[in-house]
N, C-alpha and C positions, 0 to 999 in steps of 0.2 A: 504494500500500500504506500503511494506517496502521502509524502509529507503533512500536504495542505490536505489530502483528505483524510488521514491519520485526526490532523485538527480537528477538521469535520465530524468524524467519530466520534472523538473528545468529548465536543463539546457538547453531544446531546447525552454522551454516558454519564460525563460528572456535573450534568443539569440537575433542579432539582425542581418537584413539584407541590402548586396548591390547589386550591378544590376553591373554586367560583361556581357559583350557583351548583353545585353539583357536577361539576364539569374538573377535570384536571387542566392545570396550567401549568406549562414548563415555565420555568427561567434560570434561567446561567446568576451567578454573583462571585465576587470577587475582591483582593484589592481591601485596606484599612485607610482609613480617615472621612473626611465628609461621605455622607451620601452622596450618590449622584443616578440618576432614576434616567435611565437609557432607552427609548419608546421608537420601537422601528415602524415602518413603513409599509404601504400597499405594493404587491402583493407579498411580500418577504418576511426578514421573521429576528429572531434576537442577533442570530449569524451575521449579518450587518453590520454588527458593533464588533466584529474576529479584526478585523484589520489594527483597530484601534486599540483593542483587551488590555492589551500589555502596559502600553503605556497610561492608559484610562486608569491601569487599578495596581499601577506603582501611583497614584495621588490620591485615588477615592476609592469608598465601599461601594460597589458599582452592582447593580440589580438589574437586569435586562431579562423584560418576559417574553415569552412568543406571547400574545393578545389570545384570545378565542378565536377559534375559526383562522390563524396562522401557526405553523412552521408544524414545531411536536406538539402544540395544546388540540383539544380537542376541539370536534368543527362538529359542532352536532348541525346534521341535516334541518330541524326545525328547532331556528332561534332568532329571535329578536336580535339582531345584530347591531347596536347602534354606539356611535361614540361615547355617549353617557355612561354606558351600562361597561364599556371600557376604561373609560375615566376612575368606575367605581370599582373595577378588578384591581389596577395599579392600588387606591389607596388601600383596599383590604389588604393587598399584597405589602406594601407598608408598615401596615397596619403589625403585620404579621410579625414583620421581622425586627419592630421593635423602630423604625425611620420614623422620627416626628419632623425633622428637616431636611429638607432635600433641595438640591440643584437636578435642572430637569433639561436632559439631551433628545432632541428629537426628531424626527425626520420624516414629512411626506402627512400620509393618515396621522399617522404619531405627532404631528403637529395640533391638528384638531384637540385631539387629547389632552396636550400638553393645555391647551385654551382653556378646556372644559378643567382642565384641574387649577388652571389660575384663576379663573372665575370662581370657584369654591374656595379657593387661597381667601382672596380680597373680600367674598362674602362673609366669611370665619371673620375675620381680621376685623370688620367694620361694625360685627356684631360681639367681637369677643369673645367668641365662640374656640375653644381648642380643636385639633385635626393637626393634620400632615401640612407644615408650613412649608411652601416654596422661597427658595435664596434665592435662587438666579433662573433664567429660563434661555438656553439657546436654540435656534430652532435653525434646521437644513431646510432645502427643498422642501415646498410643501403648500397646499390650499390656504393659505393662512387668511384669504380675502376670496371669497367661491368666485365671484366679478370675475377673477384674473386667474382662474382655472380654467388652462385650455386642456379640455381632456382630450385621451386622446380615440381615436374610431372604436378599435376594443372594450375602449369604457363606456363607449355611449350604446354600444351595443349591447353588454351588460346591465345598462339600466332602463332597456329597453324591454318590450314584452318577449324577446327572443333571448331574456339573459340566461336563463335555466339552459334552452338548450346553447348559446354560445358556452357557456362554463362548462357543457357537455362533452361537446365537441374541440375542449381545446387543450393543443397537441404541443410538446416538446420543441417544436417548428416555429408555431405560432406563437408562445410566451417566449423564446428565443428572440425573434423578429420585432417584438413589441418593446423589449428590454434593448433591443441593440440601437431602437429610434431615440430613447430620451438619455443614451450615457453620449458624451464627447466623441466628436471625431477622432481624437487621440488619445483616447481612454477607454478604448470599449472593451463591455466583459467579456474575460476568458472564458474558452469553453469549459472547464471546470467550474467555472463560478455561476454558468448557465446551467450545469449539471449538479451543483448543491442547492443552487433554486428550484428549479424545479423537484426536486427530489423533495424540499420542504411544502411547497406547494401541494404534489401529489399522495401526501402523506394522509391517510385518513381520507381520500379523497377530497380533497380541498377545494379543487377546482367546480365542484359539486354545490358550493357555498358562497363563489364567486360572487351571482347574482346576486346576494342577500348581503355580502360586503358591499359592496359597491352603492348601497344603499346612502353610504358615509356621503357623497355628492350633496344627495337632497336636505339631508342633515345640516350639511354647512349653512346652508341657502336657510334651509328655518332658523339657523341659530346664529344665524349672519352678527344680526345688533348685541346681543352675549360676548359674541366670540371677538368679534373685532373691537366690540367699546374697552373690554380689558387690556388689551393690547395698548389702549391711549391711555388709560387711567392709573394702569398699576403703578405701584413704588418697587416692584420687583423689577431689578435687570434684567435686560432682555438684551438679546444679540440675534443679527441673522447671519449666517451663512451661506451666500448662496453663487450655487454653480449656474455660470451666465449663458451656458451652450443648453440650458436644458428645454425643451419648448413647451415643456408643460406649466412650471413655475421657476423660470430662468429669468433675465433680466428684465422682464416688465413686472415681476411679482417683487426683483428686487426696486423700482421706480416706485408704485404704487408704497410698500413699506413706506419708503422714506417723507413720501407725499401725506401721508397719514398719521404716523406715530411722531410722538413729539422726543425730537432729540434722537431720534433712529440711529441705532447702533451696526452696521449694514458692512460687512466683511466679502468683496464679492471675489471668487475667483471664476479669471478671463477665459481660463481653460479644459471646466469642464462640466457636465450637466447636473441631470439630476439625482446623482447619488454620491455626493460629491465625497463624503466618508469611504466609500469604497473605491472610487475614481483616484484620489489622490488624499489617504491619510494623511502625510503628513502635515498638510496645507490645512485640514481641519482643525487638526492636535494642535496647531500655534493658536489659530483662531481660536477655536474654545478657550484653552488656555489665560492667553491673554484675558479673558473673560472675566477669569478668577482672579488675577492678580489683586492682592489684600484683602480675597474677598474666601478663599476657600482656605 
């Protein structure tokens, strides 16, 4: 076995699990000092955050779940699948392990998330309320304004009345093809890294539940005023990081940012898309990084 899928083994062997609504959820953790609450992306899974592990959790106690319905967590066939109800998995999860503060990394779907638990931050906060307090919040690629979500044909297809059977019907080829449209011209993923994706994808039949992920779109749009008013309001640091080749939330989702938040903290890199953590770790790890400086 190589190397990198030796890793790949790894990391789903010395995962560990909790029970959401009845449901098992993996997650990897790692890594002493601050929290830091690590929330991957559509369609993908905690694996996302392997580039970065090492250095992430020589600084922080690092928690990164696969979500419901992604990577090794369970995808049950019928479920209410919505951001909220993922929002509420992480803070159990939390909950669990004893994190009352945390700094929150996230990327893509996982952005959403990351919204929905700052908006319960700054609710607690105003009312005095105790919970899972957020430090800092950095956010990759990601819907973080629905306006400026261009999806792409796959997705609109899944949240179309065809999305059962598109999720059906889709092939190693096809999530290949769609994955190889939103990374960089000169960072596209290896074929290995299409073959851990999908592998977590197809796991449990995943793609079976597509339809019912994909639901996150209509979500943002309801939760538009929520999601985006925390974003101008909070006292919580915020940083974006975003890859400018990417066409789905590349550089006009970084424009918009800075048009909106006040005092926008906006990290762009020129050279690659939308997975910019897996595209080019290092350029990440500075930018987060710097994030914390006096702060973690």
């Amino acid at each position: 076995m190589a190397a990198s899928n030796a890793a790949f083994a790894a990391w789903r062997r010395e995962g560990h699990h909790y029970r959401h609504r009845g449901h098992s959820i993996f997650y990897a953790i790692g890594g002493s000092g601050p929290w830091l609450l690590a929330i991957h992306g559509f369609p993908s899974a905690s694996w996302d955050w392997h580039p970065m592990w090492a250095e992430l959790t020589a600084r922080f106690r690092v928690v990164a779940p696969d979500m419901i319905g992604f990577g090794w967590s369970a995808k049950p066939r019928q479920y209410d699948y919505a951001i909220v109800d993922q929002a509420t998995l992480h803070e159990g999860l939390l909950r669990e392990l004893g994190a009352d503060r945390v700094h929150v990394l996230a990327h893509d779907y996982g952005d959403s998330v990351a919204q929905e638990l700052l908006a319960r931050h700054d609710e607690r906060a105003r009312q005095g309320e105790a919970g899972v307090a957020i430090e800092s919040a950095c956010f990759l690629n990601g819907g973080l304004f629905p306006e400026m979500h261009r999806a792409l044909p796959i997705q609109k297809l899944l949240a179309s009345r065809l999305g059962p059977l598109v999720g059906l019907l889709a092939s190693k080829r096809t999530f290949a093809s769609g994955l190889r449209t939103v990374f960089g011209p000169q960072t596209p993923p290896s074929a290995e890294l299409i073959d851990e994706l999908w592998t977590l994808v197809r796991h449990a039949r995943g793609h079976r539940v597509f339809h019912r992920l994909i639901g996150y779109m209509a979500e943002r749009r309801r939760n538009r005023a929520r999601w985006v008013d925390v974003l101008l309001r909070t006292k919580v640091p915020l940083r974006l990081i975003d890859g400018m080749l990417d066409p789905v939330s590349g550089a006009h989702l970084a424009a918009r940012y800075r048009e909106l938040v006040p005092g926008a903290d906006v990290v762009e890199l020129p050279h690659v898309g939308h997975y910019p953590h897996v595209e080019d770790p290092p350029a990440v790890l500075r930018a987060f990084l710097e994030l914390h400086e006096g702060k973690a």
